[in-house]
C-alpha positions as a Python dict, from the first residue, in 0.01 Angstrom:
ca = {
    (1, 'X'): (0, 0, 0),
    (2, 'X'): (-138, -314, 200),
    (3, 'X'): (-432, -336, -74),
    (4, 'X'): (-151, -332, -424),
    (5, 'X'): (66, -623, -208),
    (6, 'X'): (-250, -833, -200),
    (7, 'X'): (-347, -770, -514),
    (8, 'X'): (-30, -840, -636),
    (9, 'X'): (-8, -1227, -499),
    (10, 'X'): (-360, -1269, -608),
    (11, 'X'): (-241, -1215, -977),
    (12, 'X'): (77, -1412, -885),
    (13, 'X'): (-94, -1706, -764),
    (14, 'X'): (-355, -1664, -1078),
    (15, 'X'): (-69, -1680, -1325),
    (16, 'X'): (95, -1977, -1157),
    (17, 'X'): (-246, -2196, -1209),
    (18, 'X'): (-323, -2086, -1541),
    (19, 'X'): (46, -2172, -1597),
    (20, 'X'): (-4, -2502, -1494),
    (21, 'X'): (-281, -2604, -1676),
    (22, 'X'): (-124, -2499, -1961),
    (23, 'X'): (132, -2771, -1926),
    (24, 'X'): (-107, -3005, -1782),
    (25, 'X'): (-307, -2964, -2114),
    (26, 'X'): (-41, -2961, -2333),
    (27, 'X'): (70, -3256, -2171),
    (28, 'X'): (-261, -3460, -2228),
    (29, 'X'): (-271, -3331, -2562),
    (30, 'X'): (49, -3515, -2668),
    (31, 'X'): (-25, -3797, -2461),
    (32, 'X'): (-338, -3831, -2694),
    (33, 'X'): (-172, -3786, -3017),
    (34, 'X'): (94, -4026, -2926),
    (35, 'X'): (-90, -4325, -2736),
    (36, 'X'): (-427, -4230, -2893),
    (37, 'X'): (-496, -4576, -3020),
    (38, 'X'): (-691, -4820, -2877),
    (39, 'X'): (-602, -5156, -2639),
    (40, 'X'): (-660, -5353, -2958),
    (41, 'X'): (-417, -5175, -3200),
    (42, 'X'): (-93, -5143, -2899),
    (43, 'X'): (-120, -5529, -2855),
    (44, 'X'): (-112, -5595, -3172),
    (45, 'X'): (171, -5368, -3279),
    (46, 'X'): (375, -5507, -2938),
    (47, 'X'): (297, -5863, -3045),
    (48, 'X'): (441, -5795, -3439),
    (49, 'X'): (777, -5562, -3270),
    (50, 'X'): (1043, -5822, -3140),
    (51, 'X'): (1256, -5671, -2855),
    (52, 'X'): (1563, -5548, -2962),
    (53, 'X'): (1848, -5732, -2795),
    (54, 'X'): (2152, -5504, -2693),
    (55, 'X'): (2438, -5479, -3060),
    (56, 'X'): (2154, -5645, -3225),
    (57, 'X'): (2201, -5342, -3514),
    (58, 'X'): (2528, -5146, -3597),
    (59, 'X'): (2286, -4872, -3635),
    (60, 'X'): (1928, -4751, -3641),
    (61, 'X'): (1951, -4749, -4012),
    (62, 'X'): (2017, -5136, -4030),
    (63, 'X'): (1694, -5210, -3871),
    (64, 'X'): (1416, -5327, -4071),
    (65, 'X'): (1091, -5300, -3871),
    (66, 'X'): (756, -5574, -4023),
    (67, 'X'): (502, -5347, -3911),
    (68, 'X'): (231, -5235, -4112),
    (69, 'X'): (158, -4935, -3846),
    (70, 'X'): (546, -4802, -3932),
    (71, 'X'): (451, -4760, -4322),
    (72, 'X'): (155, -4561, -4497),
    (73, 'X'): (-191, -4747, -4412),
    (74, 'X'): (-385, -4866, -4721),
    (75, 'X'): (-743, -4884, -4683),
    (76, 'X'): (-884, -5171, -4783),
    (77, 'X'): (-1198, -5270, -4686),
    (78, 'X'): (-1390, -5431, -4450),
    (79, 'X'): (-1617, -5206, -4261),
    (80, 'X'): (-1940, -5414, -4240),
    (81, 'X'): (-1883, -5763, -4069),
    (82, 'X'): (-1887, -6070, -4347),
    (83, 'X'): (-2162, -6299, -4277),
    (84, 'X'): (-2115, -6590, -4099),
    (85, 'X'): (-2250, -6884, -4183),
    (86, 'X'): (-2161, -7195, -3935),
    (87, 'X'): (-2316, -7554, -4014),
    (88, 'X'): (-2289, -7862, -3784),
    (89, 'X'): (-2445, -8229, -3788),
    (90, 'X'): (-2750, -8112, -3633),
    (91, 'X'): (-2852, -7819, -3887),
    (92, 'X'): (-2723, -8043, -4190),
    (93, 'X'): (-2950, -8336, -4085),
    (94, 'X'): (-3222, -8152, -4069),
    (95, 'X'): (-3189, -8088, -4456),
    (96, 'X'): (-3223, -8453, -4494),
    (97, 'X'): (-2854, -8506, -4596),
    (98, 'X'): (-2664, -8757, -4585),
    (99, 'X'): (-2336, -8713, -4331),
    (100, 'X'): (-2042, -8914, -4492),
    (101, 'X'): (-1829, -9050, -4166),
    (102, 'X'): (-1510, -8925, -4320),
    (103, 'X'): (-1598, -8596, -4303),
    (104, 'X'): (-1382, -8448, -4024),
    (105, 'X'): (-1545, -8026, -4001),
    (106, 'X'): (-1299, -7950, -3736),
    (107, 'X'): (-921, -8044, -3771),
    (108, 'X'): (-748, -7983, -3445),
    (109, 'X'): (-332, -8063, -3541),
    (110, 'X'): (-411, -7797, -3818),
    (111, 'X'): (-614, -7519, -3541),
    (112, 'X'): (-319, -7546, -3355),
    (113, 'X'): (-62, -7491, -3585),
    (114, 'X'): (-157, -7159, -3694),
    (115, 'X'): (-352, -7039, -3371),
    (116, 'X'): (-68, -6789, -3325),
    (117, 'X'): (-87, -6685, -3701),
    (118, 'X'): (-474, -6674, -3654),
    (119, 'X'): (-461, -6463, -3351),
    (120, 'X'): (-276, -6206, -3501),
    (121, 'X'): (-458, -6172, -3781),
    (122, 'X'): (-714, -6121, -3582),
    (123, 'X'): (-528, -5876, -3401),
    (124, 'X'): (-424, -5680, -3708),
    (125, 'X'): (-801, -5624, -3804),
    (126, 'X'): (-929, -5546, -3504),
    (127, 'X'): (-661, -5264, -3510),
    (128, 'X'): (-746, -5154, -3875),
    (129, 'X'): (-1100, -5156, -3781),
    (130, 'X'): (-1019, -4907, -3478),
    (131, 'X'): (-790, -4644, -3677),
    (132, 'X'): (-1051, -4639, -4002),
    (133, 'X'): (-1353, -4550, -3717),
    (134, 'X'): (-1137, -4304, -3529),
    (135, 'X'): (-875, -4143, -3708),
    (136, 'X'): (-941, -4213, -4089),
    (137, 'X'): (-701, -3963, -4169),
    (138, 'X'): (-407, -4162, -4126),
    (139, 'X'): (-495, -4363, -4468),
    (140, 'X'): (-320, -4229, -4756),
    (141, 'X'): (-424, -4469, -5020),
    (142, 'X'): (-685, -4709, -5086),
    (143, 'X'): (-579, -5099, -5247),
    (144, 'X'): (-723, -4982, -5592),
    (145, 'X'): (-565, -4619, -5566),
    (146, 'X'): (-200, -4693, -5508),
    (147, 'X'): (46, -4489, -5672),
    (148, 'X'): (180, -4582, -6031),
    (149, 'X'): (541, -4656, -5901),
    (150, 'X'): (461, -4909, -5740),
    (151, 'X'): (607, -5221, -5906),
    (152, 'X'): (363, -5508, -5954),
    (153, 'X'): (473, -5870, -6008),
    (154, 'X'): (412, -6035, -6319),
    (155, 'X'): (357, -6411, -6378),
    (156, 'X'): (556, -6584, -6641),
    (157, 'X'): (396, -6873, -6784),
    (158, 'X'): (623, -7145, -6918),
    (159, 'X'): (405, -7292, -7220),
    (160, 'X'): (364, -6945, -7377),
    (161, 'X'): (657, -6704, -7312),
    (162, 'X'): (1046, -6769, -7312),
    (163, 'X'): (1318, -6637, -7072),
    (164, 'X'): (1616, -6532, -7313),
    (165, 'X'): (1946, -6547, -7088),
    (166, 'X'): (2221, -6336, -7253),
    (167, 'X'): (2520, -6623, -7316),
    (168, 'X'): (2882, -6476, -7357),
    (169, 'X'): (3131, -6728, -7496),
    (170, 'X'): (3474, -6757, -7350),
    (171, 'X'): (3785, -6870, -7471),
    (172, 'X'): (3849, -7167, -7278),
    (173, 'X'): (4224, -7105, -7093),
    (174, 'X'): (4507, -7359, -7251),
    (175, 'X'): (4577, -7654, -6973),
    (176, 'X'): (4888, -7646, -6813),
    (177, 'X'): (4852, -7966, -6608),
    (178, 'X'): (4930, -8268, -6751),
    (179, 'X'): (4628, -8526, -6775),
    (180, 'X'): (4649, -8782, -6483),
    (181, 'X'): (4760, -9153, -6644),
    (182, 'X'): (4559, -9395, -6561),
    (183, 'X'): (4682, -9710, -6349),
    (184, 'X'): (4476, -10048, -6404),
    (185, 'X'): (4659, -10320, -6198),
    (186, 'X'): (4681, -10640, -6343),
    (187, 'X'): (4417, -10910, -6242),
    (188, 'X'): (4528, -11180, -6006),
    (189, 'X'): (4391, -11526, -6102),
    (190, 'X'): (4560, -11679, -5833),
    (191, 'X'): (4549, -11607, -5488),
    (192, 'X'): (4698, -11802, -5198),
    (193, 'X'): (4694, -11776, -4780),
    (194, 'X'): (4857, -11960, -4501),
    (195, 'X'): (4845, -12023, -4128),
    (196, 'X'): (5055, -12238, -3877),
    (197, 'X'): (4988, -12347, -3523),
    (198, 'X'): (5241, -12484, -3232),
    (199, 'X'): (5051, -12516, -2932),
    (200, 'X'): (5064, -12683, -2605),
    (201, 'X'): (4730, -12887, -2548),
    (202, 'X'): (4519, -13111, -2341),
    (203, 'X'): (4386, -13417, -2508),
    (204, 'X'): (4128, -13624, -2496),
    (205, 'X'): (3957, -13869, -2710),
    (206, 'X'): (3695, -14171, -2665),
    (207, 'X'): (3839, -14524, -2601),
    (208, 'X'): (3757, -14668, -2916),
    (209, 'X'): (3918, -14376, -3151),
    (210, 'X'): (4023, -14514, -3469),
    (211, 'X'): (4407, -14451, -3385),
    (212, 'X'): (4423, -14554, -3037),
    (213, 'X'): (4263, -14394, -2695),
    (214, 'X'): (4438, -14032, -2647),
    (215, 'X'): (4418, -13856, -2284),
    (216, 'X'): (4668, -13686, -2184),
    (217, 'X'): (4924, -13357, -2284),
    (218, 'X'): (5060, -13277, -2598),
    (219, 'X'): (5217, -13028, -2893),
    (220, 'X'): (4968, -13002, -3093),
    (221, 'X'): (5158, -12840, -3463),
    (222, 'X'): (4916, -12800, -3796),
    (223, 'X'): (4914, -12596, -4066),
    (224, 'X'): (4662, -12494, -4349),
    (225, 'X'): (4768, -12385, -4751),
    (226, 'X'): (4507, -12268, -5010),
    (227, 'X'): (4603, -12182, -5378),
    (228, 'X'): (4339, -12072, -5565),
    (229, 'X'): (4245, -11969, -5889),
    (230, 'X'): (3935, -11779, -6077),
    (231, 'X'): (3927, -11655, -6393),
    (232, 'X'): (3595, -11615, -6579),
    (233, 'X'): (3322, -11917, -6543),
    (234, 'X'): (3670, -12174, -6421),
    (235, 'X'): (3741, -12215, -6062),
    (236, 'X'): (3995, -12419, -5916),
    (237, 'X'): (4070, -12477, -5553),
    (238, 'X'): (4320, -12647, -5412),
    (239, 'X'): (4399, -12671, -4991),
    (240, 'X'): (4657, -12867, -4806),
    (241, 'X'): (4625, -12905, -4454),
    (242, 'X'): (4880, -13116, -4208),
    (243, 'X'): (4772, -13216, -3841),
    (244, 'X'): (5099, -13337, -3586),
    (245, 'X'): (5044, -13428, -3233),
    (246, 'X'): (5317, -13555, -3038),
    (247, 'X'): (5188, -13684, -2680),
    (248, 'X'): (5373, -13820, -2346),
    (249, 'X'): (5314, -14162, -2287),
    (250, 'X'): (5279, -14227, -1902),
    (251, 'X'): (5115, -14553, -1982),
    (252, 'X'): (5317, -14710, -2203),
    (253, 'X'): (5587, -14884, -2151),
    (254, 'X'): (5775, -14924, -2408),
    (255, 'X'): (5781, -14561, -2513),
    (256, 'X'): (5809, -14256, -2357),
    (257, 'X'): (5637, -14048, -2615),
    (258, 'X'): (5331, -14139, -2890),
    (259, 'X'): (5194, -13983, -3159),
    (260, 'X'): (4847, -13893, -3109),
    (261, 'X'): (4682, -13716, -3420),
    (262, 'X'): (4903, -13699, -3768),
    (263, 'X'): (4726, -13646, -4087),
    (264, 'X'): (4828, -13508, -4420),
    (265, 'X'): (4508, -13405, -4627),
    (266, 'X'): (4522, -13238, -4987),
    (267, 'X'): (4177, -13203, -5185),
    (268, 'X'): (4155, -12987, -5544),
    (269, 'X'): (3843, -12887, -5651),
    (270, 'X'): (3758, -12821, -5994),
    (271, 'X'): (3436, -12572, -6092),
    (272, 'X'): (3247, -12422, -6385),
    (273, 'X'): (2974, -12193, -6341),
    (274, 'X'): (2632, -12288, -6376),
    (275, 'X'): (2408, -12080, -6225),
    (276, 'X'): (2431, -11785, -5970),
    (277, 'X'): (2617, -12001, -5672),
    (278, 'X'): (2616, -12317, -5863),
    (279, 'X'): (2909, -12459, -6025),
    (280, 'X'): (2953, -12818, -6212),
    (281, 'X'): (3255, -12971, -5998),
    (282, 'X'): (3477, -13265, -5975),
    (283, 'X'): (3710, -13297, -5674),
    (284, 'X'): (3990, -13516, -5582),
    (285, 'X'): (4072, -13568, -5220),
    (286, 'X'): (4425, -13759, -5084),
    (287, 'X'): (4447, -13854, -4745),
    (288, 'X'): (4709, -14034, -4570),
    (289, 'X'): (4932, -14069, -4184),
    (290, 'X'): (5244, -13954, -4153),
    (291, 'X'): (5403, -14114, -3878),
    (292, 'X'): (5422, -14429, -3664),
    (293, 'X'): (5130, -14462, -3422),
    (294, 'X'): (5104, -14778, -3191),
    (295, 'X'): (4935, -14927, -2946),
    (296, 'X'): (5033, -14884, -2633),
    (297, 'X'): (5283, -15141, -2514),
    (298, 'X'): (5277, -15329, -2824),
    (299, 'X'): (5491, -15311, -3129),
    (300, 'X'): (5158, -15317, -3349),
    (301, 'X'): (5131, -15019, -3537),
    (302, 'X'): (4765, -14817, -3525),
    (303, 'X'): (4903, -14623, -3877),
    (304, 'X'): (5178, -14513, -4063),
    (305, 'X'): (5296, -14307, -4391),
    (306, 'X'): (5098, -14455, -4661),
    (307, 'X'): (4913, -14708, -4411),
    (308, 'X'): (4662, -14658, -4525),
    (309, 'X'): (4596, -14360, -4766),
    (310, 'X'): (4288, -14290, -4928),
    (311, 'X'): (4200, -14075, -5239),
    (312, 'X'): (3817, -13983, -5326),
    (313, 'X'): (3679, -13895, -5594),
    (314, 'X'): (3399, -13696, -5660),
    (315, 'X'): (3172, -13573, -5970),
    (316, 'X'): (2830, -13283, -5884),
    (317, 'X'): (2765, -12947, -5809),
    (318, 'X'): (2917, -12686, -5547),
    (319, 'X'): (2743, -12410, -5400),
    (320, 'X'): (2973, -12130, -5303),
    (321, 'X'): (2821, -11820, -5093),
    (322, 'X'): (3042, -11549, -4929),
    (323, 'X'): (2764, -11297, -4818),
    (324, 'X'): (2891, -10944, -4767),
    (325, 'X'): (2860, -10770, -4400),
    (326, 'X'): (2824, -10393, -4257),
    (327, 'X'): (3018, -10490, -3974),
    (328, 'X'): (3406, -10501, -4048),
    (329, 'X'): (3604, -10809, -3980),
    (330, 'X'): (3311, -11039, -4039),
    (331, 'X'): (3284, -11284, -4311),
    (332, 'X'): (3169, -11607, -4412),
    (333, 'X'): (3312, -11806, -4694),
    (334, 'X'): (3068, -12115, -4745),
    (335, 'X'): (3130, -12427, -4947),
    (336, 'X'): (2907, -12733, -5013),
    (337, 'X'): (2949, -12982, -5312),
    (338, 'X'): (2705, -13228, -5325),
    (339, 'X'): (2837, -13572, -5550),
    (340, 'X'): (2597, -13827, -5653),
    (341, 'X'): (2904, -14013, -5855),
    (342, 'X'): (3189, -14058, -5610),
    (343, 'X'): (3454, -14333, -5571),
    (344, 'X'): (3680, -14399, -5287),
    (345, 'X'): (3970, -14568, -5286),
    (346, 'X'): (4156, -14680, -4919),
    (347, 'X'): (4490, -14882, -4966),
    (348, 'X'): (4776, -15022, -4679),
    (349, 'X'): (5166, -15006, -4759),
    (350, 'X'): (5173, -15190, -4474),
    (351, 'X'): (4989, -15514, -4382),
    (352, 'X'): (5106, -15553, -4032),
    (353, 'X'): (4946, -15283, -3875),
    (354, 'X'): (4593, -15245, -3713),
    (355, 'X'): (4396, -15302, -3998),
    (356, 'X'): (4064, -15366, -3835),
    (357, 'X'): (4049, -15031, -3768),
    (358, 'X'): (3973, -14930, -4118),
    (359, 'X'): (3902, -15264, -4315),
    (360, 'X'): (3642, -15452, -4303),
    (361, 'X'): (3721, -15838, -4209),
    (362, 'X'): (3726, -16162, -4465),
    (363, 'X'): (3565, -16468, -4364),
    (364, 'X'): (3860, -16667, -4283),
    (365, 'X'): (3892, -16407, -3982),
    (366, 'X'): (4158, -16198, -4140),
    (367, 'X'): (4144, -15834, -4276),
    (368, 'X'): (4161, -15664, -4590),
    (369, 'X'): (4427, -15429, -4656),
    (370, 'X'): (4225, -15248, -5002),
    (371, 'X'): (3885, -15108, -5073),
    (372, 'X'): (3704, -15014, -5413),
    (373, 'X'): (3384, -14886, -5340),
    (374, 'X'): (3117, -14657, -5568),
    (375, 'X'): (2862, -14420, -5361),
    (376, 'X'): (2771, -14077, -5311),
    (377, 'X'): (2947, -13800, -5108),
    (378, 'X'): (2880, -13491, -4936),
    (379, 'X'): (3142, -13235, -4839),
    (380, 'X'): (3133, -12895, -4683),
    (381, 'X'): (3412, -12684, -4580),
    (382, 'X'): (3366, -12348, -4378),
    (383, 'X'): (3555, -12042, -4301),
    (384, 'X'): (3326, -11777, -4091),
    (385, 'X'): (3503, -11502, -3895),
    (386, 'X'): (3276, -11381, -3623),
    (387, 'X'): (3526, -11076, -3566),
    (388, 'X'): (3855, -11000, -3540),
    (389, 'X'): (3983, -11204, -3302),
    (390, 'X'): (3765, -11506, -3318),
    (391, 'X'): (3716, -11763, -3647),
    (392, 'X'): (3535, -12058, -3667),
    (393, 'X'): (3674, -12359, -3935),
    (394, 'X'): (3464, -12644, -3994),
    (395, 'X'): (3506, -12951, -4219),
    (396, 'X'): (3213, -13167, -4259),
    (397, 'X'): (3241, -13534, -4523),
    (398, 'X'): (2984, -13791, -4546),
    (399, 'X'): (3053, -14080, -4784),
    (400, 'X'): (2818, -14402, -4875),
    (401, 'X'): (2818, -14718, -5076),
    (402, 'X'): (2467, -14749, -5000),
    (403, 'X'): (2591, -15068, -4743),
    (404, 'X'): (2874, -14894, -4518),
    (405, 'X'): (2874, -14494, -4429),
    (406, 'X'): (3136, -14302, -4315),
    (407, 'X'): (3154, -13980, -4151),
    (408, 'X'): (3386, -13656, -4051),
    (409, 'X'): (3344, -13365, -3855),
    (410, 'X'): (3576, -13165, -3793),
    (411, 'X'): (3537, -12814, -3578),
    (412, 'X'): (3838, -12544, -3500),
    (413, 'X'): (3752, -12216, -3308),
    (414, 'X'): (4045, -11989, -3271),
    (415, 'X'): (4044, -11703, -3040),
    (416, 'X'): (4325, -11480, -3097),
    (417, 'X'): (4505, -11306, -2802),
    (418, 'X'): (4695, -11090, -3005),
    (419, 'X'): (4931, -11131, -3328),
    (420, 'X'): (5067, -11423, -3250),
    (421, 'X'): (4913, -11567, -2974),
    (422, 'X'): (4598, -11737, -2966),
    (423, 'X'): (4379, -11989, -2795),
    (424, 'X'): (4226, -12343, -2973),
    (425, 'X'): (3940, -12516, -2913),
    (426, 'X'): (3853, -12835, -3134),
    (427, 'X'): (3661, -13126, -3197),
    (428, 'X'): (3688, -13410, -3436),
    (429, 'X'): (3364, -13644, -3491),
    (430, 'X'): (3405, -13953, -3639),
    (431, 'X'): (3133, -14219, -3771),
    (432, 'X'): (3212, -14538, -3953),
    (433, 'X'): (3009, -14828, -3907),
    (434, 'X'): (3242, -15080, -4081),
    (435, 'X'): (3509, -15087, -3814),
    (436, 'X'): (3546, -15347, -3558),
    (437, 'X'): (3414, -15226, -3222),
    (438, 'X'): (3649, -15193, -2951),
    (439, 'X'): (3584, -15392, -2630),
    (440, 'X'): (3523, -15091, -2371),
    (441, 'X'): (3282, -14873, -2607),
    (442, 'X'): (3034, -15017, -2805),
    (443, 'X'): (2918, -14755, -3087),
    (444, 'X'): (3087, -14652, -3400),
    (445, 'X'): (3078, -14288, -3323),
    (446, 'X'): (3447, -14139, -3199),
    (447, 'X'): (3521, -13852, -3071),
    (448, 'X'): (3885, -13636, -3063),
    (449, 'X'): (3879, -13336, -2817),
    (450, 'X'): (4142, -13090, -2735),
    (451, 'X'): (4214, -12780, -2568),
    (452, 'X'): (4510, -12577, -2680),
    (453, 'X'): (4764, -12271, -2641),
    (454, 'X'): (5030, -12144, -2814),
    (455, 'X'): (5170, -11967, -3129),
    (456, 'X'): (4960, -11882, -3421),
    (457, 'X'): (5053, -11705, -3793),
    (458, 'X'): (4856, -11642, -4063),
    (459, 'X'): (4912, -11455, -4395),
}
């Protein structure tokens, strides 16, 4: 009884082994037809797979695996190594050729812009190579044995063969909207623009200004009208600008208030086009005071309406440029007309006021009150807006008789606070060589300064 027990855990224990190696085999034996390729062939079909990100598919059957291993292998080729021929300087030297320097036999930028492309290819056959040496089998087809369903490409070449496109004609549909109607404005020819100034200012000018010594606070008023017109090769310009400055008078005596800048100027400028900025022009210029400026406790008068007024005249050439910008709110509106015939004309209403301030003297010691004179001229005017608050205006007029010159320059730089507020700063230059000199400055150059602040409109 003892002996059958024994004998019966002998067989138990037998079974149990043999049991166990039977899984143990069959075990290893899928493990070997699963993961039976080589080190080469797994890293190159885990560097080809991309991991799959979690809802990166609705479903399996979305996915779309690039992996030759996935589809039926096609044999094709390659089972003896291609020989490898490598030259370098040395080796083609020592054929006695000659090396050009441009020749570049390794290009680095290009290695390493397709050394992941390379390394996978070189993956890929390494792989290939392993599966047609150990399991042949799996290769269903060869490249020149694939089945005849397989649809091959074909080439179309241009200069030989046509692609006929089936064309259906349709019925165009009736419109039922109404064509648009055109709208051409009509031209404007003329064109106009205005600004006014009333400020309060600080003035100051040099002792031996042409209308008397300024220095001290003032209302400053002035006001500038263009009306202009272009139409075709004709231009015609026309600007009127008024200057009023009325001044207290702490040092005179016999007035408690002076005037200490007024002039009315009106010039009209006639073109026709020449050439690109070129036009042929003739200009007419009037000048005149407009109220009663005297020297300071004295009933002589410094100027007055009509004493004196001057008119120019002027026959040449403009050049107008107004170059165009990127940057918004920046212009520049140039003007320069050069005159080699010009003619100025200076005559006083008035012979009793300070006439040595503008005539030149006779030789009995007294002054002339009229002037004729032939010369040349030069005039610029200049508009440039820097942005939109700040614009510079500049007036520039140089006259000669070849004996006695005569210059202006006038400067205006505006600086806008907001709509109708704005800040002044300006400077008149003044050059005339045929005035008396004044006893406390001894050059012809004057100068006009002034500082203002106040209300400023422009349309």
């Amino acid at each position: 009884m003892m002996m059958n027990d024994i004998r019966k855990h002998k067989i138990a224990v037998i079974l149990f082994f043999t049991f166990l190696l039977v899984i143990i085999a069959d075990t290893n034996a899928q493990s070997s037809k699963t993961t039976g390729l080589s080190e080469e062939v797994m890293a190159w079909t885990k560097s080809t797979l991309e991991p799959w990100p979690p809802h990166r598919y609705g479903s399996l059957k979305e996915a779309m695996i690039d992996n030759d291993f996935y589809i039926p292998l096609v044999f094709r080729g390659g089972m003896f190594p291609k020989p490898d021929y490598k030259f370098n300087r040395d080796s083609i030297a020592l054929m006695g050729l000659q090396i050009p320097p441009s020749i570049t036999y390794e290009n680095k930028r290009a290695k390493n812009m397709f050394k992941y492309y390379l390394l996978k290819k070189q993956l890929e056959d390494s792989a290939y190579k392993n599966v047609m040496l150990k399991d042949p089998k799996n290769f269903q087809y060869t490249s020149k044995q694939l089945p005849d369903k397989i649809i091959k490409p074909k080439s179309i070449d241009k200069s030989n063969e046509q692609v006929k496109l089936e064309i259906k004609a349709t019925p165009a549909a009736p419109e039922t909207v109404d064509s648009i109607v055109k709208f051409i404005p009509d031209r404007k020819y003329w064109t106009s623009s205005f600004s006014a100034d009333i400020k309060f200012s600080q003035n100051k000018s040099s002792t031996n200004w042409y209308k008397g010594e300024i220095d001290n606070m003032n209302i400053y008023t002035s006001t500038n009208t263009s009306y202009n017109y272009v139409r075709g090769k004709i231009s015609l310009t026309n600007t009127l600008t008024t200057t009023f400055t009325i001044n207290n008078a702490p040092n005179d005596t016999l007035r408690d208030y002076t005037i200490g800048s007024d002039e009315l100027r009106f010039r009209s400028n006639f073109g026709l086009k020449a050439i690109k900025n070129w036009n042929y022009s003739s200009s007419t210029e009037f000048i005149t005071s407009m109220g009663n400026k005297y020297i300071a406790n004295t009933e002589t008068k410094n100027s007055a309406f009509l004493a004196p007024f001057t008119i120019n005249i002027g026959v040449g050439m403009t050049y107008n440029v107004k170059p165009k910008f990127k940057k918004p709110n920046r212009s520049v509106d140039l003007a320069v007309s050069l005159e080699p015939f010009a003619f100025k004309y200076m005559y006083s209403t008035n012979k009793n006021i300070n006439l040595g301030a503008y005539f030149e003297k006779n030789e009995d010691g007294t002054y002339k009150h009229i002037m004729k004179t032939f010369g040349s001229s030069i005039n610029m005017t200049n508009n440039t807006r820097f942005s939109k608050t700040v614009t510079w205006y500049s007036r520039f007029n140089y006259f000669t008789n070849y004996e006695r010159v005569t210059g202006e320059f006038e400067n205006k730089v505006d600086i806008a606070l907001s709509k109708f507020f704005s800040t002044t700063l300006y400077l008149y230059l003044r050059y005339d060589d045929g005035v008396t000199k004044v006893p406390d400055s001894d050059t012809y150059l004057q100068m006009n300064e002034m500082f203002s602040f106040g209300f400023s409109y422009k349309w």
